[in-house]
TORKOL-4160 file (C-alpha; in steps of 0.2 Angstrom, whole numbers, padded with zeros to 4 digits, m for minus):
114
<pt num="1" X="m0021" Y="m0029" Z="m0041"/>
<pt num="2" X="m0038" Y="m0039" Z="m0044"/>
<pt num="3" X="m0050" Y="m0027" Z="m0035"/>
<pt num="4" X="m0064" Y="m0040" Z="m0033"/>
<pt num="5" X="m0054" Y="m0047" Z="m0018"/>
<pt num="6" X="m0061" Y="m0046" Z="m0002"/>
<pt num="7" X="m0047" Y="m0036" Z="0009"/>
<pt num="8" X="m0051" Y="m0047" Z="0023"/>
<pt num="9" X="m0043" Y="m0060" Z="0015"/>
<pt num="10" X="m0028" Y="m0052" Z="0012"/>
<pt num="11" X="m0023" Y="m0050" Z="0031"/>
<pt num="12" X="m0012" Y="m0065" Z="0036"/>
<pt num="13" X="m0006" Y="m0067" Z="0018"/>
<pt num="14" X="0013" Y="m0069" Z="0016"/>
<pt num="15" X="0021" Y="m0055" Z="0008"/>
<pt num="16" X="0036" Y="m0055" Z="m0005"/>
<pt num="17" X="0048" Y="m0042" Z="m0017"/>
<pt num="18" X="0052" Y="m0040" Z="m0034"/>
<pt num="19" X="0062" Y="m0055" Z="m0031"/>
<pt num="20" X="0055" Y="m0068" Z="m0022"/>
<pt num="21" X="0063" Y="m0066" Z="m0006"/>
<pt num="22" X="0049" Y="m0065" Z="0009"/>
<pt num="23" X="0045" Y="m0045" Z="0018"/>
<pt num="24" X="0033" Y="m0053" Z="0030"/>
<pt num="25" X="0013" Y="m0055" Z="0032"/>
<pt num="26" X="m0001" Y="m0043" Z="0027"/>
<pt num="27" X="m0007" Y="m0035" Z="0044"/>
<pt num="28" X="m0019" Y="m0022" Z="0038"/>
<pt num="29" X="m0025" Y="m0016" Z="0022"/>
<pt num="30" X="m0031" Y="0001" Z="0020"/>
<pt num="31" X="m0045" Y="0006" Z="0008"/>
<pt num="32" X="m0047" Y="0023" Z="m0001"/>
<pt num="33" X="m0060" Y="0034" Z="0007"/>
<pt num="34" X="m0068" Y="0040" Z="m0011"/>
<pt num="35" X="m0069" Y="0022" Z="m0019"/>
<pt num="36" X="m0069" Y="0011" Z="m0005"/>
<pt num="37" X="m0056" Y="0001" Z="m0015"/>
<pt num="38" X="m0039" Y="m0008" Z="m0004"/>
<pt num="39" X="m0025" Y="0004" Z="m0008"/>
<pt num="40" X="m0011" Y="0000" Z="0005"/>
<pt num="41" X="m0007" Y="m0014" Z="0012"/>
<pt num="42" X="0005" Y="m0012" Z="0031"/>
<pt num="43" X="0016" Y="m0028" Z="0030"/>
<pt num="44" X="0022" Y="m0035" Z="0045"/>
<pt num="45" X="0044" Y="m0038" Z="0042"/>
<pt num="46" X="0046" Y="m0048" Z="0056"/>
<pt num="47" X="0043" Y="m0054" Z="0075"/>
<pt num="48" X="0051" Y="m0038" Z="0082"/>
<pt num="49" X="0049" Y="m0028" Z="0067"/>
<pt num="50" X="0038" Y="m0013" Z="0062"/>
<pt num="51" X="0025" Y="m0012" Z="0050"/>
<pt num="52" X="0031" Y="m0007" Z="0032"/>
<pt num="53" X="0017" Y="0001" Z="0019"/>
<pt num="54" X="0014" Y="m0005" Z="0004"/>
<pt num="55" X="0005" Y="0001" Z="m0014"/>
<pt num="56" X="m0009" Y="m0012" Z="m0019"/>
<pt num="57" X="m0012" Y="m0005" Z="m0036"/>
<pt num="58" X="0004" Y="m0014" Z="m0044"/>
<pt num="59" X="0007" Y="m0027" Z="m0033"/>
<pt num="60" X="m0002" Y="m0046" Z="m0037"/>
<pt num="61" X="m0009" Y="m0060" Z="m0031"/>
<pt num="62" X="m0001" Y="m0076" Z="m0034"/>
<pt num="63" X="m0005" Y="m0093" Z="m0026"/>
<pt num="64" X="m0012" Y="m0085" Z="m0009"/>
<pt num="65" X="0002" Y="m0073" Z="m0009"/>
<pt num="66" X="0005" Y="m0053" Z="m0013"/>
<pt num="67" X="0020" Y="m0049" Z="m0022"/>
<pt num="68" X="0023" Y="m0033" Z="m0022"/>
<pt num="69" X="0036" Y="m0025" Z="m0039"/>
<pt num="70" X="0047" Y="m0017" Z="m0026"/>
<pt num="71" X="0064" Y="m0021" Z="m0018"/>
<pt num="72" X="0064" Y="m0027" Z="0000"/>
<pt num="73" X="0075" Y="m0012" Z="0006"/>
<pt num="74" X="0063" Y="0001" Z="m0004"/>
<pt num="75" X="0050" Y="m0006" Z="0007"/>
<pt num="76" X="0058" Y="m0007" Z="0023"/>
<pt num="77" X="0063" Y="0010" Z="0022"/>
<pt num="78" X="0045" Y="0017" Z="0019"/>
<pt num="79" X="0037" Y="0029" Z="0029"/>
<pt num="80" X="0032" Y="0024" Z="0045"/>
<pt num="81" X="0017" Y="0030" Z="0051"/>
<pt num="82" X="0010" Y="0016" Z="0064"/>
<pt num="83" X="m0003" Y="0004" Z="0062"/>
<pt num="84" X="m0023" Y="0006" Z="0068"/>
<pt num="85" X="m0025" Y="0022" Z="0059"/>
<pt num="86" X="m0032" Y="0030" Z="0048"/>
<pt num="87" X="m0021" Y="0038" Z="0034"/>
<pt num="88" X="m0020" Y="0058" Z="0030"/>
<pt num="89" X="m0021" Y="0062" Z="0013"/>
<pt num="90" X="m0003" Y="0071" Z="0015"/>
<pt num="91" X="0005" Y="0052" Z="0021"/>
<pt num="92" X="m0002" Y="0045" Z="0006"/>
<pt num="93" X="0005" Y="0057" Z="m0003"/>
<pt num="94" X="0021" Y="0054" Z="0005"/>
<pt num="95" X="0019" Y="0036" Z="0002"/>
<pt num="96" X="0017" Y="0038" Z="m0018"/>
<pt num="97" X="0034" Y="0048" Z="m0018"/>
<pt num="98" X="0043" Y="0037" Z="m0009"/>
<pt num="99" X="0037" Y="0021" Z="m0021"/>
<pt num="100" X="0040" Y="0035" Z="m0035"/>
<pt num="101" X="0020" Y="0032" Z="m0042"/>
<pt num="102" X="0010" Y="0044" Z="m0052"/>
<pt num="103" X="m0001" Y="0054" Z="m0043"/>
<pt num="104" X="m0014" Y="0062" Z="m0052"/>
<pt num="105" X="m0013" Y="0080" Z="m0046"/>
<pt num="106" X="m0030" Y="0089" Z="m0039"/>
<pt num="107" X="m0044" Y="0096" Z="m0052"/>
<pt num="108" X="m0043" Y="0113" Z="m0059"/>
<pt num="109" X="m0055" Y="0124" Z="m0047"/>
<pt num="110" X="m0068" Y="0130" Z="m0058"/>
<pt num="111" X="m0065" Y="0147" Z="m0068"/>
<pt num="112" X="m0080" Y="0158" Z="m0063"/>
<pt num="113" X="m0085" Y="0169" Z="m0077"/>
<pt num="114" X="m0095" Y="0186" Z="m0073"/>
């Protein structure tokens, strides 16, 4: 995704899949504690519906609206862990292997020689 979008401009955006058909609207958008880059996005799926997490990396911009390179069911079946909050390393991690993304796995610690 662009990263020179302000997140507060994606909130209140309409949301959509691989294929065009409408999740819902951005609600929140969740920035990455070492960069301060937007990361996940929750996406509201309806008037009655729960918030759906979603990866910003892959998804796009397009004329005022994210699309996001996922099916809607992939989505609507993502973790759910509530809206407000701050997210543990350990959910983002569950929220990578749910979307099947790479995640770079923790540096070496460092070899101590004597």
């Amino acid at each position: 995704m662009q990263t020179d979008i302000d997140p507060r401009n994606l909130i209140g955006r309409k949301a959509f899949d691989r294929n065009g058909a409408r999740i819902g609207t951005v609600d929140e958008v969740y920035l990455d504690d070492a960069t301060g880059a937007p990361e996940w996005a929750a996406i509201r799926t309806g008037l009655f519906g729960r918030d759906a997490f979603v990866p910003l990396e892959p998804s796009e911009l397009i004329d005022g609206s994210l699309h996001i390179p996922f099916e809607r069911s992939l989505i609507r079946d993502a973790p759910d862990f509530g809206v407000g909050r701050h997210l543990s390393p350990e959910q983002e991690l569950q929220l990578y292997h749910h979307y099947a993304l790479d995640v770079a796995p923790p540096p070496p610690l460092p070899t101590r020689t004597r």
